[in-house]
N, C-alpha and C positions, 0 to 999 in steps of 0.2 A: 463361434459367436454369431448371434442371428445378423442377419442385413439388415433390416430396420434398425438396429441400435445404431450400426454402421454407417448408417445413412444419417442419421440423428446427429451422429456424434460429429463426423465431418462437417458439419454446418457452425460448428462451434470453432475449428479453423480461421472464421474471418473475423478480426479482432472487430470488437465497439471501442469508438471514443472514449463511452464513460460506461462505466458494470456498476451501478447502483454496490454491488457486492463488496468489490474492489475499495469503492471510496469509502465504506461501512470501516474496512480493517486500514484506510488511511488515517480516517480519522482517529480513530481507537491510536496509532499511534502515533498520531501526532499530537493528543489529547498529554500520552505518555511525556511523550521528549518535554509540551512545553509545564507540564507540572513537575519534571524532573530539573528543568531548568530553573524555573523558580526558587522552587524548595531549597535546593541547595544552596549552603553558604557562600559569601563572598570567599577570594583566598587572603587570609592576612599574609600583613608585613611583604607585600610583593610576591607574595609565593605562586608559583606557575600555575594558574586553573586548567590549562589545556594539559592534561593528564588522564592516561583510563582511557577505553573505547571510545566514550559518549566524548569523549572532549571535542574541540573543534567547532564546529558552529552551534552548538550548546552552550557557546560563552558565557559565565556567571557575569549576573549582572550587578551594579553595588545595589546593597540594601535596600536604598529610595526608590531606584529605577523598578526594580523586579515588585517593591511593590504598587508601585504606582500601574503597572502593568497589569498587574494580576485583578487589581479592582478593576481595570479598566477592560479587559476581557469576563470576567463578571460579568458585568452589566451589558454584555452584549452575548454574552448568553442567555441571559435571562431575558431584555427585549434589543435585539438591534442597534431601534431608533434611541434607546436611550444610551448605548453604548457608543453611536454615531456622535451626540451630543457631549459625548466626556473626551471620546478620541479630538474630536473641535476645539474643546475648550483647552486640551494639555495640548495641542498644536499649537493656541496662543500663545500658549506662557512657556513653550520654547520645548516641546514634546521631541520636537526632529522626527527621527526614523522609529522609535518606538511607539511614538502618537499616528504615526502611518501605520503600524504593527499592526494597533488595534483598531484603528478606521478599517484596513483591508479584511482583519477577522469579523467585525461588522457586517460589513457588506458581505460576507461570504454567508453569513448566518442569515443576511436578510435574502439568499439568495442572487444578489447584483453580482456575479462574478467577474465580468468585465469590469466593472467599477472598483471590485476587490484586487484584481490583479493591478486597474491606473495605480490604486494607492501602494500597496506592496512595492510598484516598480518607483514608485516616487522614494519613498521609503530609503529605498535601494540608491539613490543617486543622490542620499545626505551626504554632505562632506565629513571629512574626519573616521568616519566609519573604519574598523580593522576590513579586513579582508571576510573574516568568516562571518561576519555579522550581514555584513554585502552578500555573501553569494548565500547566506540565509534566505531575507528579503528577496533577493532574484526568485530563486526557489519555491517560494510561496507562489510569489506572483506569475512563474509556469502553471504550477499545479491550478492556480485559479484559472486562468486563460485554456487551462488545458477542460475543464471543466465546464466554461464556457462554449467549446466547440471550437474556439481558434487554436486547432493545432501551430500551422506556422509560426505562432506567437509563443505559444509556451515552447517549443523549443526553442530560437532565439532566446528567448529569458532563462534558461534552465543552460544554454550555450554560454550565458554570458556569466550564469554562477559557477561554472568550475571554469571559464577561463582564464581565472590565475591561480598558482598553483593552492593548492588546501591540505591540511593536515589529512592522511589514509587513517581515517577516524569512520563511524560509525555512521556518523550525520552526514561527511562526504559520501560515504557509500550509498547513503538515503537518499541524495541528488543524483545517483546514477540509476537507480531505480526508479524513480520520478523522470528521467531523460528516457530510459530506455520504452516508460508505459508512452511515452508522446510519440517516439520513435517507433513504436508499432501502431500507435493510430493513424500515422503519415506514411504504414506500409513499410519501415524503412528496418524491416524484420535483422539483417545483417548487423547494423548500428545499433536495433536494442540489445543482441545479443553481445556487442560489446560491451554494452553497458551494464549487462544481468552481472559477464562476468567479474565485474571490478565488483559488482553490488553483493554478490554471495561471498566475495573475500572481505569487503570491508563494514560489511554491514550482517556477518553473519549467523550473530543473534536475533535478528528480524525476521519471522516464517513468512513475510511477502515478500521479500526477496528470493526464498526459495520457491515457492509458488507459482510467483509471473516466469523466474526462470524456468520450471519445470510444466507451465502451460507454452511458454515459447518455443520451448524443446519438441513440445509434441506438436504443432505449429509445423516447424521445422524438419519433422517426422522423423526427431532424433530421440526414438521411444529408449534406447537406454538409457539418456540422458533424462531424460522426462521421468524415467523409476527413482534413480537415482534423488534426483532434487526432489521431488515429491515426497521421497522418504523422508529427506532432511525439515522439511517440511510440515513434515508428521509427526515428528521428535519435537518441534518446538510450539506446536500450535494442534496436539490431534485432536482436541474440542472445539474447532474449529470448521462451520460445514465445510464451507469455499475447500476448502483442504480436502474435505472429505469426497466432496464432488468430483474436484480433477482427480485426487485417487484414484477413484471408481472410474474414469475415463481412462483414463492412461490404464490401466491394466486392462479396462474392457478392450481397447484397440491393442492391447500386446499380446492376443490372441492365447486360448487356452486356459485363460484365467477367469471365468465367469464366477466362480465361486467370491474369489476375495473382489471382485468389482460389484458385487452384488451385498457384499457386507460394507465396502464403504459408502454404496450408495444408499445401504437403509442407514449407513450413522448419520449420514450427510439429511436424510430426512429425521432422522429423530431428534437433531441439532439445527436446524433450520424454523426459522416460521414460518407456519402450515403453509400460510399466504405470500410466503417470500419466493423468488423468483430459484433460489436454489432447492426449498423446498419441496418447487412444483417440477423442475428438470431432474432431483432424485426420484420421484416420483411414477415421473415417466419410464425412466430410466429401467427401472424398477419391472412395471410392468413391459415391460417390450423383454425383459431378459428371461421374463417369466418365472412362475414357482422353480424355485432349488428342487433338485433333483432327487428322489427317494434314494436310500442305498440299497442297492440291491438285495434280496430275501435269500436267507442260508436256505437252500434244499433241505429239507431234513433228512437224517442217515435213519435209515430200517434198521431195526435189530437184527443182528448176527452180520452184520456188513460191516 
């Protein structure tokens, strides 16, 4: 492997706060969970809704609630400020932690993340709340705080959503992957990697959970770790650049392998936008590893030989 990639690559060792990238595939699923939550029926006749992977802080909501919500996140996708104004109004008429829900998704869309986390944490200190609806709301209001640049805060908030116990569900597992990304922004590389591993058991239908574990791995300069999860990784998500990227890292640094780091960094640019920041590091990447290598030319055999 050349030294300049080597040199390239080891700079990508020192975690960011926030990877524009990262929060691309957050959003994407938490877009998922909450239109999964929605959609879904209530359970009749008392019948248990915590059931299945997704159960757990995916709580189905009744009828009215989930759709009073669902309008009310509308409209704060569409504008904000108008979304801000409907989260207000069902605050009045007695909204509680749901009307927090959608003020804090508000402010997130208008960019106020500190503001989006106050509301989330508000949210979060409704009374009457079950347990998983709480360390929901917590959870948000890390990931906003985390967002914001105030690590200390979003772990505290992301500390306080799994401090009581939670169903080993899908969505808990999503809270330890959300703790373990604050826990590498605060350096605290030992504590995320506790947390990747509860997030790859209980969350491991999710390719960002294998992903951050198998960027932390290499972090941690534990490259067969780092194959490993990245593969898993690429099973669930291989149209995915970010996936396709650290592929191409992690095999570039596991020495000998230029050929397959050289093909997941052109899928990672064929799958990127041109202008997008993984786009431009496949790219690089790319050229510093140089043209593929011709295969050598058969001799040819003379007649009578």
């Amino acid at each position: 492997m050349f030294l300049p990639i080597a040199l390239a690559l080891a700079q990508l060792a020192q975690p960011a706060q926030h990877d524009p990238e990262i929060e691309a595939l957050l959003r994407r699923r938490d877009e998922r969970r909450r239109s999964e939550a929605l959609e879904q029926p209530a359970p009749r006749n008392g019948a248990d809704a915590e059931t299945g992977d997704k159960a757990g802080l995916d709580r189905v909501l009744p009828p009215q609630i989930a759709e009073r919500l669902a309008a009310c996140l509308a409209k704060a996708d569409g504008d904000p400020d108008t979304g801000l104004a409907d989260a207000a109004a069902w605050a009045k008429a007695g909204g509680g932690a749901y009307a927090a829900h959608c003020e804090g998704y508000a402010l997130g869309q208008a960019g106020r993340w500190t503001e989006a986390a106050d509301a989330f944490a508000r949210g979060a200190g409704t009374s009457g709340l079950d347990v998983e609806t709480r360390a929901r709301l917590w959870s948000q209001a890390g990931n906003a705080a985390l967002v914001a640049g105030d690590v200390p805060r979003a772990i505290r908030d992301l500390d306080t959503a799994l401090a009581n116990p939670l169903p080993r569900t899908l969505s808990t597992g999503e809270i330890h992957l959300d703790r373990a990304r604050a826990r590498v922004a605060a350096g605290d590389l030992p504590g995320a990697r506790a947390d990747l591993d509860e997030a790859v058991v209980l969350a491991a239908s999710d390719p960002l959970a294998w992903l951050l574990s198998a960027t932390l791995a290499r972090r941690m300069d534990d490259l067969p770790l780092a194959r490993l999860h990245i593969g898993e990784a690429a099973k669930r998500a291989g149209n995915d650049a970010a996936v396709a990227l650290e592929q191409g890292i992690i095999l570039a640094l596991s020495g000998e392998r230029d050929d397959a780091a050289r093909a997941a960094f052109s899928r990672a640019r064929e799958l990127a936008r041109p202008d997008s920041a993984i786009g431009k590091q496949a790219a690089d990447y790319l050229a510093q590893l140089g043209a593929e290598p011709e295969a050598p030319k058969e001799s040819p055999v003379e007649p009578g030989r």
